[in-house]
PDB file of N, H, CA, C and O in Angstrom:
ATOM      1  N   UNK A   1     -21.492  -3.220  17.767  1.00  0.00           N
ATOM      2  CA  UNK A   1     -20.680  -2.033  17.872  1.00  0.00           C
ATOM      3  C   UNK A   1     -20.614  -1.366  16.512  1.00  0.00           C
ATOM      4  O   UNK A   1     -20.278  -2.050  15.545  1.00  0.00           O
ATOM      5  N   UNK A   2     -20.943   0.069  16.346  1.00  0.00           N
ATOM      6  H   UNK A   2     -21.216   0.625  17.131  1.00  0.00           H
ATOM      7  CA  UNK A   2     -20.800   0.685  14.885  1.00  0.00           C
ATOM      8  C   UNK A   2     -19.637   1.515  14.551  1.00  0.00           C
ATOM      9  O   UNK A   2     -19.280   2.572  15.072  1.00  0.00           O
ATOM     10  N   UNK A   3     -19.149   0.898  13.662  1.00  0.00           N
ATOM     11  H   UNK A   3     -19.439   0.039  13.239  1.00  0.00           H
ATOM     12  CA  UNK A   3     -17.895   2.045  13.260  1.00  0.00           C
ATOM     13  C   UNK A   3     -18.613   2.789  12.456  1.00  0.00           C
ATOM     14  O   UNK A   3     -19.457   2.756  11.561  1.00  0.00           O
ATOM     15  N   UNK A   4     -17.412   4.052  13.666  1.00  0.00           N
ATOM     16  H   UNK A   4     -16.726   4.079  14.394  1.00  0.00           H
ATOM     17  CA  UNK A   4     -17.772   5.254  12.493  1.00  0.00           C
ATOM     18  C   UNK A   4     -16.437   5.772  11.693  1.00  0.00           C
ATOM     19  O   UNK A   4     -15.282   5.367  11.818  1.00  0.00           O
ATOM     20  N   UNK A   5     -17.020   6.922  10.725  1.00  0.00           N
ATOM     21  H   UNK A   5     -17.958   7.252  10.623  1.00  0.00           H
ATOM     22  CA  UNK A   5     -15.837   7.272  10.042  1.00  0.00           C
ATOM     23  C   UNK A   5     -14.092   7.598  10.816  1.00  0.00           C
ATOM     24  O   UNK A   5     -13.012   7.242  10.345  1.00  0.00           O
ATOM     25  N   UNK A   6     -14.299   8.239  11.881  1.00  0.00           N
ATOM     26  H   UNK A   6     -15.176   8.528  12.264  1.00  0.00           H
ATOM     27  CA  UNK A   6     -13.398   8.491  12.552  1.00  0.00           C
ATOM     28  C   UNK A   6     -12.436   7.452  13.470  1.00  0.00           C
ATOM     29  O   UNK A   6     -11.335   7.627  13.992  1.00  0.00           O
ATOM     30  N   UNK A   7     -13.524   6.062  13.427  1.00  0.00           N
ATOM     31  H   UNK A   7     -14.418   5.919  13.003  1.00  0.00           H
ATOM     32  CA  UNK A   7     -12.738   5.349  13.655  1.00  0.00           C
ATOM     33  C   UNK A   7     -12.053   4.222  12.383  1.00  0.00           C
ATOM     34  O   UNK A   7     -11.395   3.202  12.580  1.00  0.00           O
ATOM     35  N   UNK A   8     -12.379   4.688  11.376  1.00  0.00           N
ATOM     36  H   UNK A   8     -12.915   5.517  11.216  1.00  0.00           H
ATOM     37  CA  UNK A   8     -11.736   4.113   9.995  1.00  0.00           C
ATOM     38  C   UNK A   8     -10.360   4.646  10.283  1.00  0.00           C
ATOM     39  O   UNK A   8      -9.468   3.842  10.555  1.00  0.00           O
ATOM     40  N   UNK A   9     -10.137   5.826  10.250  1.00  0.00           N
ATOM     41  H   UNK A   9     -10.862   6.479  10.029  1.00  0.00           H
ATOM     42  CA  UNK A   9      -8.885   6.476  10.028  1.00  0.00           C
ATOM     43  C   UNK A   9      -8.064   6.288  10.956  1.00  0.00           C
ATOM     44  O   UNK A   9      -6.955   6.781  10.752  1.00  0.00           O
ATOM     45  N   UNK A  10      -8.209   5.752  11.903  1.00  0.00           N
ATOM     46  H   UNK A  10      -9.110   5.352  12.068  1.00  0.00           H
ATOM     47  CA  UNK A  10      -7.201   6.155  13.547  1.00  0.00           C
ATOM     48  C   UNK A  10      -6.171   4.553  12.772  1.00  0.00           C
ATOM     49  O   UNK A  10      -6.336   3.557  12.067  1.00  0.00           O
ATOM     50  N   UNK A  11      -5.152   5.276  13.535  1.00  0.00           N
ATOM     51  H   UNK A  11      -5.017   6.085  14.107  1.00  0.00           H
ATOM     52  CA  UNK A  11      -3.773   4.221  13.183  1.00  0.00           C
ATOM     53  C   UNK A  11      -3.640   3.738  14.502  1.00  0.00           C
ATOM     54  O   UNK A  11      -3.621   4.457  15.501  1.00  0.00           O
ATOM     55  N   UNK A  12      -3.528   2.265  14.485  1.00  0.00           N
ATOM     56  H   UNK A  12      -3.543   1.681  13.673  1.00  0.00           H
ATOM     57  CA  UNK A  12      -2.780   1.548  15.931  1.00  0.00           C
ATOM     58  C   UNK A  12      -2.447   2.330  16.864  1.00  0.00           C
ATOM     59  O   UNK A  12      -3.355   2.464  17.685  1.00  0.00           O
ATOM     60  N   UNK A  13      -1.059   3.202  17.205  1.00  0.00           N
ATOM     61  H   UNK A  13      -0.321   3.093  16.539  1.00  0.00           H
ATOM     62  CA  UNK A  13      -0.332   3.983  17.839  1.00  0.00           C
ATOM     63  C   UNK A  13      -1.454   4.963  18.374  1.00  0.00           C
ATOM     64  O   UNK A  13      -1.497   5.287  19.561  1.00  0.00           O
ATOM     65  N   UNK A  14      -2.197   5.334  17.601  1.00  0.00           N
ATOM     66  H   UNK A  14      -2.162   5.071  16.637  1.00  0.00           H
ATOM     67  CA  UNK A  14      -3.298   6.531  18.322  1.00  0.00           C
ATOM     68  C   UNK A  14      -4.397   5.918  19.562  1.00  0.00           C
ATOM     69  O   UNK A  14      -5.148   6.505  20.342  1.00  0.00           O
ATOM     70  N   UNK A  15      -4.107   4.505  19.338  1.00  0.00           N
ATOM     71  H   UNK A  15      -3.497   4.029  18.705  1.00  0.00           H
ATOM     72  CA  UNK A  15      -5.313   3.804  19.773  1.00  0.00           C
ATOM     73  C   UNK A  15      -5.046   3.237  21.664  1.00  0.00           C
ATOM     74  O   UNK A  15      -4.233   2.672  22.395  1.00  0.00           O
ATOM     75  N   UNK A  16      -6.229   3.815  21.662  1.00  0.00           N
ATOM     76  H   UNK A  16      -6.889   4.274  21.068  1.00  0.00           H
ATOM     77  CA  UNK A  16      -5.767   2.785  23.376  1.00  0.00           C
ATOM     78  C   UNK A  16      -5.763   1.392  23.678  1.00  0.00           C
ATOM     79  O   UNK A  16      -6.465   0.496  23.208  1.00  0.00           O
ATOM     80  N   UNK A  17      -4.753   1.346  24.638  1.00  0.00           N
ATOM     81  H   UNK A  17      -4.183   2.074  25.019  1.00  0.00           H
ATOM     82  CA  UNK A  17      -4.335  -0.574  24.382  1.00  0.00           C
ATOM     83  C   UNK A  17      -5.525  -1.218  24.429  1.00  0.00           C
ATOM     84  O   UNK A  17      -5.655  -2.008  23.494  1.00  0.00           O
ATOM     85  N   UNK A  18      -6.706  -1.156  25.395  1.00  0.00           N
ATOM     86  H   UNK A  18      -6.600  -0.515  26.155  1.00  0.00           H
ATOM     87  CA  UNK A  18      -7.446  -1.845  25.744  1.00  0.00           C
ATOM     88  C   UNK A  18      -8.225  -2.027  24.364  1.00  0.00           C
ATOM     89  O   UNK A  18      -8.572  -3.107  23.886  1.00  0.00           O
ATOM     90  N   UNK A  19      -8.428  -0.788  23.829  1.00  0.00           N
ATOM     91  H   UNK A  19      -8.146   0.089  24.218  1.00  0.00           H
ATOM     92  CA  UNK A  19      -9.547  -1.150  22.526  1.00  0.00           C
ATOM     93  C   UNK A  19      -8.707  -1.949  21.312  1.00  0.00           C
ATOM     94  O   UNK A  19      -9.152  -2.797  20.539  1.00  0.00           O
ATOM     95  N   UNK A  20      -7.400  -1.424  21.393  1.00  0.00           N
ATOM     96  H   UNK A  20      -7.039  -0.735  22.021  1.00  0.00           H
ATOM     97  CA  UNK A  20      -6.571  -2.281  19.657  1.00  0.00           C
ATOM     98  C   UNK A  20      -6.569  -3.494  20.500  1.00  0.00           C
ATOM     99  O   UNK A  20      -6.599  -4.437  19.709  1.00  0.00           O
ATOM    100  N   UNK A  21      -6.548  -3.947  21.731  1.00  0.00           N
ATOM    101  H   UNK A  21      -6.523  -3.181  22.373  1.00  0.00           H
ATOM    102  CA  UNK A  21      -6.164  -5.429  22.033  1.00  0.00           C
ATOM    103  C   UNK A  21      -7.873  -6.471  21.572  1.00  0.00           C
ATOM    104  O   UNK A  21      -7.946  -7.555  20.993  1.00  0.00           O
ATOM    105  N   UNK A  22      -9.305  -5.362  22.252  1.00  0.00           N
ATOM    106  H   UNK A  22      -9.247  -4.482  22.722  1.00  0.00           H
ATOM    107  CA  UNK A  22     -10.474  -5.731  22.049  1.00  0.00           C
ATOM    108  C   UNK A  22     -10.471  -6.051  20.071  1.00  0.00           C
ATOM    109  O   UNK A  22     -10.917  -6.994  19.418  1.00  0.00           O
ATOM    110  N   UNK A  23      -9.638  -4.566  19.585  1.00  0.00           N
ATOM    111  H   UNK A  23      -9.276  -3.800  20.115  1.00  0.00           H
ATOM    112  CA  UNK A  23      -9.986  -4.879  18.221  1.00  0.00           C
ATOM    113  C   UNK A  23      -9.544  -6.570  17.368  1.00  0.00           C
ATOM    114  O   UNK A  23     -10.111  -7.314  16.567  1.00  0.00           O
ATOM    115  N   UNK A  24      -7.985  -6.561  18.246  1.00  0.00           N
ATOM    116  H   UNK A  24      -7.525  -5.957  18.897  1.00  0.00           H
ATOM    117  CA  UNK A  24      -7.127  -7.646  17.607  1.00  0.00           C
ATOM    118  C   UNK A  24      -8.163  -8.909  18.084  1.00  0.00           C
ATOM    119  O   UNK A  24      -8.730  -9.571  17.214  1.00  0.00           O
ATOM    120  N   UNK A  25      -8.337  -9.152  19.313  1.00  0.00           N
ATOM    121  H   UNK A  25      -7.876  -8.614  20.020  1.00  0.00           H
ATOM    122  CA  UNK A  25      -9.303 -10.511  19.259  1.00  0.00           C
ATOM    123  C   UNK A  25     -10.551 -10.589  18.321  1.00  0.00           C
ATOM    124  O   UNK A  25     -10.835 -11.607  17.691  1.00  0.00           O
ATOM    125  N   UNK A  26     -11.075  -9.745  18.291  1.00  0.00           N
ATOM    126  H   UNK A  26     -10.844  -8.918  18.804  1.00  0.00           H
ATOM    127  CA  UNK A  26     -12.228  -9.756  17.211  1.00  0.00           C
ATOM    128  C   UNK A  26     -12.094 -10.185  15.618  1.00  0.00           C
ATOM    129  O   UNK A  26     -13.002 -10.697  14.963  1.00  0.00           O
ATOM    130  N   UNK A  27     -10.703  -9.851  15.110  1.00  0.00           N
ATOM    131  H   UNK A  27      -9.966  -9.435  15.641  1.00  0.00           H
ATOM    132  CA  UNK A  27     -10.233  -9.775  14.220  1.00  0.00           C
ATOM    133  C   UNK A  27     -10.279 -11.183  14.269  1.00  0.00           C
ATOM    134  O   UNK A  27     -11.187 -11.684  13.605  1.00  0.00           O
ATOM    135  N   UNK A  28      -9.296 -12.201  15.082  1.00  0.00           N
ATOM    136  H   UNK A  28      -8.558 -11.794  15.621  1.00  0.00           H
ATOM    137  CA  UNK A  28      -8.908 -13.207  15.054  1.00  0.00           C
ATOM    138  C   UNK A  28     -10.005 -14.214  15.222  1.00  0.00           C
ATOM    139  O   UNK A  28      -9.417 -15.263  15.486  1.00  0.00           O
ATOM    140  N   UNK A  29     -11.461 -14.467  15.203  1.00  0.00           N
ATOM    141  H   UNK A  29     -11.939 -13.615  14.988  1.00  0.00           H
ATOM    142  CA  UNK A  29     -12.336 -14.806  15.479  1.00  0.00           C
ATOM    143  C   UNK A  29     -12.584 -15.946  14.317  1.00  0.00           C
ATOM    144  O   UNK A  29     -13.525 -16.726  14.458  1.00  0.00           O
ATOM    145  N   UNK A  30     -11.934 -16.009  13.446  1.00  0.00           N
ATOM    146  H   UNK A  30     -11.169 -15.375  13.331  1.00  0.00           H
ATOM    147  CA  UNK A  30     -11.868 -17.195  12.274  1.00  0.00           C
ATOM    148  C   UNK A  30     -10.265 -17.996  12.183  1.00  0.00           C
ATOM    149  O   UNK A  30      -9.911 -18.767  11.291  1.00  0.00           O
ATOM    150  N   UNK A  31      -9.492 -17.575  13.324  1.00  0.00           N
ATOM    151  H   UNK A  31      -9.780 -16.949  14.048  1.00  0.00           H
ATOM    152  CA  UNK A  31      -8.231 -18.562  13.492  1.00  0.00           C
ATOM    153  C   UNK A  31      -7.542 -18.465  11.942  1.00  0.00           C
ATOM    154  O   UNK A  31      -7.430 -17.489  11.200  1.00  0.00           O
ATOM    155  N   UNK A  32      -7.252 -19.455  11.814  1.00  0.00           N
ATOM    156  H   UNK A  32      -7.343 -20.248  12.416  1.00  0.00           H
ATOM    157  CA  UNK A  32      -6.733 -19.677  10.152  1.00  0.00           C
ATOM    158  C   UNK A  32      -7.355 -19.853   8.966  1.00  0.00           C
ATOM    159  O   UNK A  32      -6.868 -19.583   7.868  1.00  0.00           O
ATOM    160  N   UNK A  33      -8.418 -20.301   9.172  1.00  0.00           N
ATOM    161  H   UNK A  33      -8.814 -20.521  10.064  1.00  0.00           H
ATOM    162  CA  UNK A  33      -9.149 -20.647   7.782  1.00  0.00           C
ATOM    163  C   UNK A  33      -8.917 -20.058   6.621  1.00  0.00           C
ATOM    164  O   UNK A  33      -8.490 -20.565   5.584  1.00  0.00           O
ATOM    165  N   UNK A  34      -9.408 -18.271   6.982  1.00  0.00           N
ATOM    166  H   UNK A  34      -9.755 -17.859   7.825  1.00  0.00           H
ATOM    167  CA  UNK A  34      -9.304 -17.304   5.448  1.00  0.00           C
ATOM    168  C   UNK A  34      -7.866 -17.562   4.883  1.00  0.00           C
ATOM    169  O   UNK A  34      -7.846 -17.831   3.682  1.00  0.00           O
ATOM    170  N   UNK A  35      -6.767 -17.532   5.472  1.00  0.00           N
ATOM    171  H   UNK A  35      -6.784 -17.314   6.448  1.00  0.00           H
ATOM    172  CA  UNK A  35      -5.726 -17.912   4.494  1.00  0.00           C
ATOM    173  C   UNK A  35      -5.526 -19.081   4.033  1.00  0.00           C
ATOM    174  O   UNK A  35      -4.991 -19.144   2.926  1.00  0.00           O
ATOM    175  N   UNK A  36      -5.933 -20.506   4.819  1.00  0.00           N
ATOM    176  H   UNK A  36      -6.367 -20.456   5.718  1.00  0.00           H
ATOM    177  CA  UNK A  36      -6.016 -22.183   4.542  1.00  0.00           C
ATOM    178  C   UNK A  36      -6.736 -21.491   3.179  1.00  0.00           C
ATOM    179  O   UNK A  36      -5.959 -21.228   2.260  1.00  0.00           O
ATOM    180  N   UNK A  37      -8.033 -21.206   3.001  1.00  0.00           N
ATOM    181  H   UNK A  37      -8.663 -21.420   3.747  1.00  0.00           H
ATOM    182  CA  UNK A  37      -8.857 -21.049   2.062  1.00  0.00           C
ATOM    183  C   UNK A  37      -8.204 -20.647   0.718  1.00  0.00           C
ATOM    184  O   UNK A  37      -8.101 -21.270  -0.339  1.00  0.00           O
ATOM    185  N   UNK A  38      -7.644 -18.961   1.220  1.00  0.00           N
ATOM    186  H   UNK A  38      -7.728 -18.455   2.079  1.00  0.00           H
ATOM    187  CA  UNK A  38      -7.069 -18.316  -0.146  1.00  0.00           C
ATOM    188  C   UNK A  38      -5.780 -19.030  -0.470  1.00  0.00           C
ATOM    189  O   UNK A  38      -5.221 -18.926  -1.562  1.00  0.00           O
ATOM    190  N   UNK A  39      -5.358 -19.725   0.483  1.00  0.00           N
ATOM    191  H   UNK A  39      -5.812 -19.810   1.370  1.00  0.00           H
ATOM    192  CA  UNK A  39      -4.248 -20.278  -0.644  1.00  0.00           C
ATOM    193  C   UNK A  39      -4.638 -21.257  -0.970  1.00  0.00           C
ATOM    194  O   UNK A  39      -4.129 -21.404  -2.081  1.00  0.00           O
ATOM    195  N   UNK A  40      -5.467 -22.432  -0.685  1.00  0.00           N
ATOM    196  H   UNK A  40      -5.880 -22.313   0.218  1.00  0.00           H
ATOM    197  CA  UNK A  40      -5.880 -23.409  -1.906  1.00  0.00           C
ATOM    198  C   UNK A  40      -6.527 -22.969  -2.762  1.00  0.00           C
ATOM    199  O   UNK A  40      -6.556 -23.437  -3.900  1.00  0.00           O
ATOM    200  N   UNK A  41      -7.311 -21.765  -2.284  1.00  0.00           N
ATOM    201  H   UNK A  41      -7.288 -21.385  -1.360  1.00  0.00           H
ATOM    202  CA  UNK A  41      -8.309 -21.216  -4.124  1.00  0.00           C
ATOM    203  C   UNK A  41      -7.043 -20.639  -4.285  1.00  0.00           C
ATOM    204  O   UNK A  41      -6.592 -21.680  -3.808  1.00  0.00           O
ATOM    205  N   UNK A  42      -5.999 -19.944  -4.512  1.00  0.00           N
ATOM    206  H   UNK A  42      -6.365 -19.098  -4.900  1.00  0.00           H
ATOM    207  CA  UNK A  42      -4.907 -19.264  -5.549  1.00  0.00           C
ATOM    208  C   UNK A  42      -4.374 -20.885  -6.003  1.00  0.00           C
ATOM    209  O   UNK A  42      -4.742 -21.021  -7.170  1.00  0.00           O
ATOM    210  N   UNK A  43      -3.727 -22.031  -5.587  1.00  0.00           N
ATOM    211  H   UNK A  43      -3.428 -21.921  -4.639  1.00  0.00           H
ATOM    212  CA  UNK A  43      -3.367 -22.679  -6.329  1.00  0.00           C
ATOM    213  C   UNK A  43      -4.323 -23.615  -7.407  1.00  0.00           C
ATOM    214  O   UNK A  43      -4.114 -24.143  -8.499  1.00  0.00           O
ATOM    215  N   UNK A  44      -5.392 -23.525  -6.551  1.00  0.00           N
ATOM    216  H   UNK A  44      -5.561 -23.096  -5.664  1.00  0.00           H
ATOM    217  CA  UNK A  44      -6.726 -24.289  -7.977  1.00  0.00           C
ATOM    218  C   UNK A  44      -6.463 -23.256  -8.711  1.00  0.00           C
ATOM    219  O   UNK A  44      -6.004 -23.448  -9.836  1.00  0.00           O
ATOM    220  N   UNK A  45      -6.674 -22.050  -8.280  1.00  0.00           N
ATOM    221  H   UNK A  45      -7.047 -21.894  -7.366  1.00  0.00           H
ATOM    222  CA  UNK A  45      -6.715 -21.102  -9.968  1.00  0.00           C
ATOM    223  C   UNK A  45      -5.029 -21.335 -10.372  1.00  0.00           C
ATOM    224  O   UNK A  45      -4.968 -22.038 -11.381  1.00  0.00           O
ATOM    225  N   UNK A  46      -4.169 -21.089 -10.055  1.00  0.00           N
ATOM    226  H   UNK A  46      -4.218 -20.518  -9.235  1.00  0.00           H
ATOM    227  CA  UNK A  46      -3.031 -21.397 -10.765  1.00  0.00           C
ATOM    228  C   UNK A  46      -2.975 -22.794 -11.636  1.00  0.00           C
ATOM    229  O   UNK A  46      -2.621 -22.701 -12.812  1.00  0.00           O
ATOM    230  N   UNK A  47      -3.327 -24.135 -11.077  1.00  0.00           N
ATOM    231  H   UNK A  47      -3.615 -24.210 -10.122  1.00  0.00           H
ATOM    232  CA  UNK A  47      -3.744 -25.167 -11.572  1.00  0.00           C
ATOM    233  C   UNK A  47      -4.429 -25.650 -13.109  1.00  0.00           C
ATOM    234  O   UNK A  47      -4.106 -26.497 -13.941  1.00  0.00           O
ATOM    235  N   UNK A  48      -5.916 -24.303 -12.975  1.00  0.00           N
ATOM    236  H   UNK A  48      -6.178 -23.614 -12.299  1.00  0.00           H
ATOM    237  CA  UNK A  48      -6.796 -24.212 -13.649  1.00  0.00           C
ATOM    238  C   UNK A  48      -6.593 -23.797 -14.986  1.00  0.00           C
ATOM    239  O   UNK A  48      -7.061 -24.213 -16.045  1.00  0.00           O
ATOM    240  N   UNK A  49      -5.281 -22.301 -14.541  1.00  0.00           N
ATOM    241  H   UNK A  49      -4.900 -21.962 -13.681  1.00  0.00           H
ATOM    242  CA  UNK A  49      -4.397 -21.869 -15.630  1.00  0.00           C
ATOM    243  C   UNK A  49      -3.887 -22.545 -16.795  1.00  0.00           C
ATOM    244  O   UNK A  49      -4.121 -22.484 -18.002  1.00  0.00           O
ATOM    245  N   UNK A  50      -2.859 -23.432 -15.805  1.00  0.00           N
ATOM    246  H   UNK A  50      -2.669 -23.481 -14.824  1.00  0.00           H
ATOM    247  CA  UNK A  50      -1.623 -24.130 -16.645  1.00  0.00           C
ATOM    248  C   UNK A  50      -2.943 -25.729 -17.116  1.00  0.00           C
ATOM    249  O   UNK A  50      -2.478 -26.338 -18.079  1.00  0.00           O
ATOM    250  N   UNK A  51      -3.944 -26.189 -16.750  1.00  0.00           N
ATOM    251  H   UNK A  51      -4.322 -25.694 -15.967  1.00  0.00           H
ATOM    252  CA  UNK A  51      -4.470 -27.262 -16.964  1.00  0.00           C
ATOM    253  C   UNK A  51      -4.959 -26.783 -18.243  1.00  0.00           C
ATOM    254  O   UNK A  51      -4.409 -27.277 -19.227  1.00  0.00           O
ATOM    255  N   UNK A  52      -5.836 -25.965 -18.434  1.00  0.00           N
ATOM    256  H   UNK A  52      -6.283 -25.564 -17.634  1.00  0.00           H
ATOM    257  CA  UNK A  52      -6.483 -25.589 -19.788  1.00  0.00           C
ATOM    258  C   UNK A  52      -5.754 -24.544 -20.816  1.00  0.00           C
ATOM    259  O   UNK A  52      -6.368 -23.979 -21.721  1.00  0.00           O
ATOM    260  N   UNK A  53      -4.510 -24.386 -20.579  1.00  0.00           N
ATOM    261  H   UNK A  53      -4.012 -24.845 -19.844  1.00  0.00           H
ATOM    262  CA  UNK A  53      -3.639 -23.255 -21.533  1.00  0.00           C
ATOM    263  C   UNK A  53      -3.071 -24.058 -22.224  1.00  0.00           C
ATOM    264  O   UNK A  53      -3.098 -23.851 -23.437  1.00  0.00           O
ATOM    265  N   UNK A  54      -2.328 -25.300 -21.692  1.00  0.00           N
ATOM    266  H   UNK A  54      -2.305 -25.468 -20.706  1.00  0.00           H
ATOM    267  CA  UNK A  54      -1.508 -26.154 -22.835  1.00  0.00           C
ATOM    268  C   UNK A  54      -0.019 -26.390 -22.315  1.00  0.00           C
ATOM    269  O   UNK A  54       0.787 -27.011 -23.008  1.00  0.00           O
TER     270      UNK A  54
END
């Protein structure tokens, strides 16, 4: 499916249920991981910080 510019800009509310509901599952297609991920890489880098600063 190709987005186009016009569909960059459209806000939720403009959108018809069927497609923001198609959009939201698509979205969700990696469950939790990306945040499991970014928050153990933000605390290694916080870690990494205070380990080699002193």
């Amino acid at each position: 499916m190709k987005i186009s510019d016009q569909d960059l800009t459209r806000q939720d509310e403009d959108m018809d249920p069927v497609v923001f509901e198609a959009e939201e599952n698509r979205d969700h297609k990696f469950g939790n991981w990306p945040e499991l991920f970014g928050t153990l890489f933000t605390l290694f880098v916080i870690w990494l910080t205070f380990a080699f600063t002193g």
